[in-house]
C-alpha positions in Angstrom: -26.5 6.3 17.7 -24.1 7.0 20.8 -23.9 2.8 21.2 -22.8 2.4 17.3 -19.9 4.6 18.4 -19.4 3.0 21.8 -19.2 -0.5 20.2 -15.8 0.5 18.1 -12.8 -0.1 19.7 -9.8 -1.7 19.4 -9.6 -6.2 18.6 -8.8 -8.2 21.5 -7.0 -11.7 21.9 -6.7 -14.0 18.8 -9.1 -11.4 16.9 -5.8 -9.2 16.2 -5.1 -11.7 14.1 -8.0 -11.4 11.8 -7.4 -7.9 11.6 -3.6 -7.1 11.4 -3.2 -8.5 8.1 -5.2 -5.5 6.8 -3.2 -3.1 8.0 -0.3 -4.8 6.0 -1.9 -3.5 2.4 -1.5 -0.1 2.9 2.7 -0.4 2.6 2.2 -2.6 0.2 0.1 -0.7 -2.3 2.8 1.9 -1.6 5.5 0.1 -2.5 3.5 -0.9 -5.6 3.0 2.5 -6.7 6.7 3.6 -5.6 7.8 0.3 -8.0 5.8 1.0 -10.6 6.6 4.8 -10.9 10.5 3.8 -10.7 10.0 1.3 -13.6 8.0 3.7 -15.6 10.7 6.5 -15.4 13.8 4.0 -16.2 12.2 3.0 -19.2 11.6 6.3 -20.3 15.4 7.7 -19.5 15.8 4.5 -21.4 14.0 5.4 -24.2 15.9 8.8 -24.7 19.0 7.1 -24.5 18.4 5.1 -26.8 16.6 7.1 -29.3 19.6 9.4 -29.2 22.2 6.6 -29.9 
């Protein structure tokens, strides 16, 4: 078991490459959510307005 461990560690060389894009989804599921909550909320200020109209 203590070899598993010992064989994790950080990408070298061109293998960064293969790696660093998955690092990239976590602000973009973020920004997703933060969109989509924003949108969500406009629409329903929306709504009120223009139910009261």
């Amino acid at each position: 078991m203590a070899s598993a461990a010992a064989a994790v560690s950080l990408p070298t060389g061109l293998s960064v490459l293969t790696t660093f894009p998955d690092l990239l989804f976590i602000p973009e599921f973020v920004f997703a959510f933060l969109a989509t909550l924003t949108y969500v909320i406009h629409k329903g200020f929306s709504l009120l307005r223009w139910k009261s109209s």
